[in-house]
C-alpha positions in Angstrom: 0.0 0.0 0.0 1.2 3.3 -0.5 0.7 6.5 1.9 -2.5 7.6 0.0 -3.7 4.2 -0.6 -3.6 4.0 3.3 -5.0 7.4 3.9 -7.7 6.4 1.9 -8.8 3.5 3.9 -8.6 5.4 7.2 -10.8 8.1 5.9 -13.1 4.9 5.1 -12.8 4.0 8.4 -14.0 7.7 10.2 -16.3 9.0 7.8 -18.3 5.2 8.2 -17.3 5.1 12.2 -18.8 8.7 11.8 -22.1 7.5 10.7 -22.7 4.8 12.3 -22.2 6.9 15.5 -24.9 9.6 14.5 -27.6 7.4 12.7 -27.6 4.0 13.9 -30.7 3.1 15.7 -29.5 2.6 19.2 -27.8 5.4 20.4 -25.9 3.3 22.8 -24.8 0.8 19.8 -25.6 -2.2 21.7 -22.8 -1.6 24.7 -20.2 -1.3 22.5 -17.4 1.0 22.8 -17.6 2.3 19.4 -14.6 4.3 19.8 -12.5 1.9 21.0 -13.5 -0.1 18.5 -12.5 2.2 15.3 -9.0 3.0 17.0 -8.1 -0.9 17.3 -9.6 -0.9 13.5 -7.6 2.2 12.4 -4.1 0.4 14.2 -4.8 -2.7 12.3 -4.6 -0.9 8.8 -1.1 1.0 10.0 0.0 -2.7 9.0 -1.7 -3.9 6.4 0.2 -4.6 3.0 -2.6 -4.6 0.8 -6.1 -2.6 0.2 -7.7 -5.8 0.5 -6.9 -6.3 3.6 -7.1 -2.6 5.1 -10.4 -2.8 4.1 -11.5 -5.9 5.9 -11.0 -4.1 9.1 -13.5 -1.4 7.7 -16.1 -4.1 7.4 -14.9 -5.8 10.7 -15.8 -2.5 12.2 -19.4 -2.6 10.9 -19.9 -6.1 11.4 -19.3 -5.9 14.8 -22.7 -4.8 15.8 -24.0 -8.3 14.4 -26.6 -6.9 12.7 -27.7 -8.0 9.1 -28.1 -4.7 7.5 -25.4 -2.3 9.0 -22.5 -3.4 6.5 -19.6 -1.9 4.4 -19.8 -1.0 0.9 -16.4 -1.4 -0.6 -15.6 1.0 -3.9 -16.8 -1.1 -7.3 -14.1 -3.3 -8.5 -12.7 -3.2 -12.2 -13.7 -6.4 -12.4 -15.9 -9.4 -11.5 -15.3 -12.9 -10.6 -18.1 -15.7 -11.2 -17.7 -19.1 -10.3 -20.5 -20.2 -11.8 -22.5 -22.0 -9.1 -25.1 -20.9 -6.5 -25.0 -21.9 -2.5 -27.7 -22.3 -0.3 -28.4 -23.7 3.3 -31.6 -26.4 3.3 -32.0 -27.0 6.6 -28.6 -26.6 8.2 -26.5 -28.0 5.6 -25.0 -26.0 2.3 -25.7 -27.1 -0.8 -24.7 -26.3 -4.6 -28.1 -25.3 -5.8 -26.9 -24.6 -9.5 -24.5 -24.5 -12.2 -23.3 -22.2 -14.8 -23.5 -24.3 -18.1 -19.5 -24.0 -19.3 -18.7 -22.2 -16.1 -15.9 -22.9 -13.5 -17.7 -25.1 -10.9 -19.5 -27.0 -14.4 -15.6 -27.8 -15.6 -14.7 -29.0 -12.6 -17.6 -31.3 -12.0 -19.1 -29.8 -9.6 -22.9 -30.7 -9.4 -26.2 -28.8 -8.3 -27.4 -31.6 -4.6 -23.3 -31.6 -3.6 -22.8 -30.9 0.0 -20.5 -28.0 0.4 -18.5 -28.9 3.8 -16.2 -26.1 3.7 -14.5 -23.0 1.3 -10.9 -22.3 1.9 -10.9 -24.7 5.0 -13.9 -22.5 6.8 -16.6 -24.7 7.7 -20.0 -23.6 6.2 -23.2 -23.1 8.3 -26.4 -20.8 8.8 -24.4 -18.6 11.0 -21.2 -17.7 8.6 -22.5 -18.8 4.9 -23.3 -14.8 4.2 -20.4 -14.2 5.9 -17.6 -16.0 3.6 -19.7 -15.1 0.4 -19.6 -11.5 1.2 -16.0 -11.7 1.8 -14.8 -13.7 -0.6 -17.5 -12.4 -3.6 -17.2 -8.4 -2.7 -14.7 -7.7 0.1 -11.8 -9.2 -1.2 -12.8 -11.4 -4.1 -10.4 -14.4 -5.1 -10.0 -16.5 -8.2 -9.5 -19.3 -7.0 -11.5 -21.2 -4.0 -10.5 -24.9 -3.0 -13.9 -26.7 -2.0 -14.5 -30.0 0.6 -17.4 -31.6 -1.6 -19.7 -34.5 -0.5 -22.2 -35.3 -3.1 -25.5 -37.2 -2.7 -24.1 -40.2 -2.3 -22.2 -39.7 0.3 -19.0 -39.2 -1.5 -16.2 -36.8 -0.7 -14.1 -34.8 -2.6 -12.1 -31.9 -2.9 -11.9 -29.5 -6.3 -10.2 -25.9 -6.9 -11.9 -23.0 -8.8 -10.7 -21.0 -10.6 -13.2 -17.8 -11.4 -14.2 -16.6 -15.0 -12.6 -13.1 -14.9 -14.3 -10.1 -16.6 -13.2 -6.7 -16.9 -15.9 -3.9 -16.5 -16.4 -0.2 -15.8 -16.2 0.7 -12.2 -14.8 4.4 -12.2 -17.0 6.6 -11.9 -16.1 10.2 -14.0 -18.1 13.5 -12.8 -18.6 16.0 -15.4 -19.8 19.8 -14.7 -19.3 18.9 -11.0 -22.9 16.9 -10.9 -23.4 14.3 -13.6 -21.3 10.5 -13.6 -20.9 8.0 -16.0 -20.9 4.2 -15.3 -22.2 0.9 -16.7 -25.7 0.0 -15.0 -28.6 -2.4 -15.6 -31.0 -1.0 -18.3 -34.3 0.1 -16.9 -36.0 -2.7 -19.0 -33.7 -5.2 -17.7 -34.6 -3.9 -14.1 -37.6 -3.9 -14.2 -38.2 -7.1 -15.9 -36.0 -8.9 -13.4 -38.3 -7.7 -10.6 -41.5 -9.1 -12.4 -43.6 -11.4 -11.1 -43.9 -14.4 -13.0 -47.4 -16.3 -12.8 -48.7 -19.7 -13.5 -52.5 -21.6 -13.7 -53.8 -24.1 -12.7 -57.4 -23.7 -13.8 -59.3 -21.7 -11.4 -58.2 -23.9 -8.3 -54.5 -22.7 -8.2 -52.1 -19.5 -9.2 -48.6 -19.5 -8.6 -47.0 -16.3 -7.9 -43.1 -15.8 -8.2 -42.3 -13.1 -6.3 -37.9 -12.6 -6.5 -37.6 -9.2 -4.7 -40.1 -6.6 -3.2 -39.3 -4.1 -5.9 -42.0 -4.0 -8.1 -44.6 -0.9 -8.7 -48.4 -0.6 -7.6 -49.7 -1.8 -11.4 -47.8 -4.7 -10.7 -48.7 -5.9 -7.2 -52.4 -4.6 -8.4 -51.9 -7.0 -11.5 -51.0 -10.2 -8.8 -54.5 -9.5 -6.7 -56.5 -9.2 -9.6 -55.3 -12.4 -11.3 -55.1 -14.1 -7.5 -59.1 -13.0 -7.4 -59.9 -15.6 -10.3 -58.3 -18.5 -8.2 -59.1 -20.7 -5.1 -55.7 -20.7 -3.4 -53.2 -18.3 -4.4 -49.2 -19.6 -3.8 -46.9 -17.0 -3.0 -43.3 -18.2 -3.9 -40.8 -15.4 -2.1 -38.4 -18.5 -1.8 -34.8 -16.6 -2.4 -36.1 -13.1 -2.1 -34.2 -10.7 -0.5 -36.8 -8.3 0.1 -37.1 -4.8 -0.7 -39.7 -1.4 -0.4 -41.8 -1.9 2.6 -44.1 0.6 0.4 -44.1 -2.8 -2.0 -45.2 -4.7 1.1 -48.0 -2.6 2.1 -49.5 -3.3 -1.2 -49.7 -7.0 -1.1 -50.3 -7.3 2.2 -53.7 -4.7 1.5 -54.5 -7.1 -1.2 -54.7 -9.8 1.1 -56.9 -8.5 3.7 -60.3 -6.6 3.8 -59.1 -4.1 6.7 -56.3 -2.5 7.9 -53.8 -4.6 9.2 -50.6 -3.3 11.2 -47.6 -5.0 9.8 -44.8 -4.2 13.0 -43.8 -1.1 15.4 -41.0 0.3 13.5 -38.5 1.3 16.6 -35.7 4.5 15.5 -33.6 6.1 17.3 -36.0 8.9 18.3 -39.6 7.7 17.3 -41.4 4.1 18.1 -44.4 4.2 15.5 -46.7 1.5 14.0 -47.1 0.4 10.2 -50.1 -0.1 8.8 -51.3 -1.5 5.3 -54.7 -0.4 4.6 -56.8 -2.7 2.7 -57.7 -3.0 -1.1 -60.7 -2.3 -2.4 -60.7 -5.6 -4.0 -59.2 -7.6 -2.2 -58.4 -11.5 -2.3 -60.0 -13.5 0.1 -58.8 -16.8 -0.9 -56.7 -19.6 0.6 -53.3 -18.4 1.1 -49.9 -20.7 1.1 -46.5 -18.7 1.2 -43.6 -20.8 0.6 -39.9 -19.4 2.2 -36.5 -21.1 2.4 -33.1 -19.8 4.0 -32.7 -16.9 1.6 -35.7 -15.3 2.1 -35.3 -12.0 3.9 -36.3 -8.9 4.9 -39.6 -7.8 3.3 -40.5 -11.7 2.4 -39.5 -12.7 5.8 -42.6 -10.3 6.9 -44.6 -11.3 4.8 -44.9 -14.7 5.9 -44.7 -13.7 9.5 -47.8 -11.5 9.2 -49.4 -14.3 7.2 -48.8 -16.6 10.5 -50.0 -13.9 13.1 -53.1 -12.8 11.4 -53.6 -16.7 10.6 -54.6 -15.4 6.9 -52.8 -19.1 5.4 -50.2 -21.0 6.3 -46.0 -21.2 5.3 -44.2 -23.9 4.4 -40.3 -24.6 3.6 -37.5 -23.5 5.5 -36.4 -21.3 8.5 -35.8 -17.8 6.8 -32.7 -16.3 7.0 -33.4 -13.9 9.8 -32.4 -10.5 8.6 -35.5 -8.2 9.4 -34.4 -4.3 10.0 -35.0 -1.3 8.3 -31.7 0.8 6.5 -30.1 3.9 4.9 -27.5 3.4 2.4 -24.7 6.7 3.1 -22.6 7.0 0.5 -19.0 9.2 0.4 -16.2 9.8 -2.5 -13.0 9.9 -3.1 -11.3 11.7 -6.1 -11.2 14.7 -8.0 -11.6 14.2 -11.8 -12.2 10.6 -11.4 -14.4 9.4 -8.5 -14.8 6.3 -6.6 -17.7 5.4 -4.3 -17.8 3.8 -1.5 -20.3 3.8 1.9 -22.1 1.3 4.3 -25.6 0.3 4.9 -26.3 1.4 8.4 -29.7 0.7 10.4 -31.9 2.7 11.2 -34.5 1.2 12.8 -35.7 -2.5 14.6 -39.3 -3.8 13.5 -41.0 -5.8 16.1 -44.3 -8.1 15.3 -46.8 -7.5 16.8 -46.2 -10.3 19.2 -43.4 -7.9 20.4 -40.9 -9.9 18.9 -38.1 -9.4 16.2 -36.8 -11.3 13.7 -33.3 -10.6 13.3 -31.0 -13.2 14.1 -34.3 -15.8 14.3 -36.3 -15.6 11.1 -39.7 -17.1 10.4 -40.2 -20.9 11.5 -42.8 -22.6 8.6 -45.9 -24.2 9.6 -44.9 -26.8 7.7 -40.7 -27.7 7.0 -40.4 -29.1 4.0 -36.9 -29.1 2.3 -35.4 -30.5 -0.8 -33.0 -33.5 -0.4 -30.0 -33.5 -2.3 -31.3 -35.8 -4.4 -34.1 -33.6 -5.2 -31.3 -30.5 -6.2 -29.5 -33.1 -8.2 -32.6 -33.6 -10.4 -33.8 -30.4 -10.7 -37.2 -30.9 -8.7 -39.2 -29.0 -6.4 -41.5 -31.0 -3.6 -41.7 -28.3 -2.1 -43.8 -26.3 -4.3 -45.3 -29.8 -5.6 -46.6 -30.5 -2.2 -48.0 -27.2 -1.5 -50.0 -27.7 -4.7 -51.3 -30.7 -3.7 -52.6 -28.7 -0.7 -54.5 -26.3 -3.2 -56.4 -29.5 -4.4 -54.0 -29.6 -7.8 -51.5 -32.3 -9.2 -47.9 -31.1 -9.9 -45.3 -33.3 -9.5 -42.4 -32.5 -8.1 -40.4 -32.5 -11.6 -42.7 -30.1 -13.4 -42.7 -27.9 -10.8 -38.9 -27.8 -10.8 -39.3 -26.2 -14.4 -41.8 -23.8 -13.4 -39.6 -20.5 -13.1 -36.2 -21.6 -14.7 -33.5 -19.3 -13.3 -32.0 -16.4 -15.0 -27.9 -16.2 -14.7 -26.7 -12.8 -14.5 -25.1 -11.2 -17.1 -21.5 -9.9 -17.1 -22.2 -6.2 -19.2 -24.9 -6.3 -16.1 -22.5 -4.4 -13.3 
């Protein structure tokens, strides 16, 4: 590192240690001694050879509050690293939950049902999985990951990867003193990615795909109005991350025929209620959400307020437990050309109204029902296939594997 490379990461470190100090929700950061804290940080990256590295104590910093949505933004790479797979915990094992055709992890043999014991010798579980991808995917990316493997027949193994690597426009150039430049998703591509995808089944049975919370009012209007034609409507938020509360509101007043209050959002300085009022036309039929361990946030709400206002039932797996509200604060560095970097920082709890909070606990199904690694191998869903047959409709667990084939990212997409 040189001097301003290092000066660099300690004005990181104050200007984030500065805002998690003024806006975090609990004034008294949880007992820790946040100053304290940002000086040990601050001595660590007086010895630190690389940015990499220096930069890990930033986000050490911020993840020492433990809390899922106060995190550090590093500045955009020139470059991304894909190793062509997906990870997921079912139940409280890791699994390879797809492959890249051609990618890495497909040229090494590596198979969607194989049990991922460990990454670079740390062992993988619910409490760390988000942990090591966020390290090793944003923080400090490496090419090459060495994998302990079991696959579903009870096989060990060990394999290397070695990441695709892709150059792409991460510098950021103001001109007039207001205006950037950069490479971004389309707005089509955005907003088709945050579609919801339907399907069916006569008028005993829709499916509803929901992959974030990010979609507008025609849209969560167009879900009811289809739902209203059906018996039991499915609500798939299996792998969502979440998104606008506002987003919430809306499907949550298309669900009920009164005002429902969805949590007490607790800030710093206020403790207020939300509330979705209802829609006009609301559905009033049977309700099934399905969740696994990647649904978060918004989805993880959703299913919880399902459960509390016993308006259906949810099925699957434990969510991931990362229910807060956030600000994104963002700071630059640069004069002709700018890099960005910040931290998510949060700025308030939500408690159900059983008085509890999710974070760090997530939603517990009425019904667990996971895929074995059988079923990942194959390509089927049982989950969705049993939760059909609940609605009264035959899907078997194959066809509803093919239901809503995944999209892979594209490169020219950062």
């Amino acid at each position: 590192m040189t001097p301003a490379q290092r000066n660099y990461v300690n004005a990181m470190l104050m200007l984030l240690s500065d805002d998690v100090a003024k806006h975090y929700y609990d004034p008294t950061l949880h007992g820790v001694d946040w100053q304290a804290k940002t000086a040990h940080a601050r001595d660590q990256i007086k010895d630190e050879k690389s940015m990499n590295m220096a930069m890990s104590h930033v986000a050490a910093l911020l993840d020492s509050l433990n809390d899922s949505h106060t995190f550090f933004i590093p500045p955009p790479r020139a470059y991304f690293l894909d190793h062509g797979w997906t990870l997921q915990m079912v139940g409280n094992a890791c699994y390879v939950t797809r492959v890249r055709p051609g990618g890495d992890a497909d040229k090494h043999g590596v198979k969607p049902g194989d049990q991922v014991i460990s990454i670079n010798g740390f062992r993988l579980g619910r409490g760390n999985l988000w942990k090591i991808e966020y390290t090793f995917n944003t923080l400090r990316p490496l090419p090459q990951l060495t994998l302990a493997l079991r696959n579903p027949q009870g096989e060990d193994r060990n394999a290397t990867l070695e990441a695709t690597f892709e150059k792409h426009q991460t510098l950021q150039h103001l001109e007039n003193g207001d205006t950037f430049q950069t490479i971004e998703l389309s707005e089509e591509d955005w907003e088709r990615r945050q579609r919801i995808q339907m399907q069916t089944y006569g008028d005993e049975l829709l499916v509803a795909k929901l992959r974030s919370f990010m979609f507008d009012e025609g849209e969560a209007n167009r879900l009811i109005s289809n739902a209203r034609k059906h018996k039991t409507l499915i609500l798939d938020v299996r792998g969502n991350p979440g998104g606008s509360v506002e987003t919430l509101k809306l499907v949550i007043g298309g669900l009920f025929d009164h005002e429902v209050k969805l949590y007490d959002r607790v800030g710093r300085e206020s403790h207020k209620p939300l509330v979705a009022k209802p829609n006009h036309h609301n559905y009033d039929g049977k309700v099934i959400v399905l969740i696994d361990s990647k649904s978060a946030s918004a989805a993880e709400l959703l299913a919880r307020i399902v459960q509390l206002e016993k308006r259906g039932v949810v099925i699957g797996d434990v969510s991931s437990g990362s229910v807060m509200e956030a600000k994104e604060y963002s700071h630059h560095a640069g004069t002709d050309i700018v890099t960005f970097f910040g931290a998510s920082i949060t700025d308030a709890n939500l408690l159900m109204t059983d008085g509890k909070s999710l974070e760090h606990v997530g939603v517990t199904p009425d019904e667990v029902s996971l895929p074995s690694a059988d079923d990942l191998a194959k390509g089927r869903d049982p989950v969705l296939s049993h939760a059909a047959d609940l609605a009264g409709v035959k899907l078997s667990a194959e066809d509803a594997g093919k239901l809503f084939p995944y999209e892979w990212p594209k490169y020219d997409a950062f």
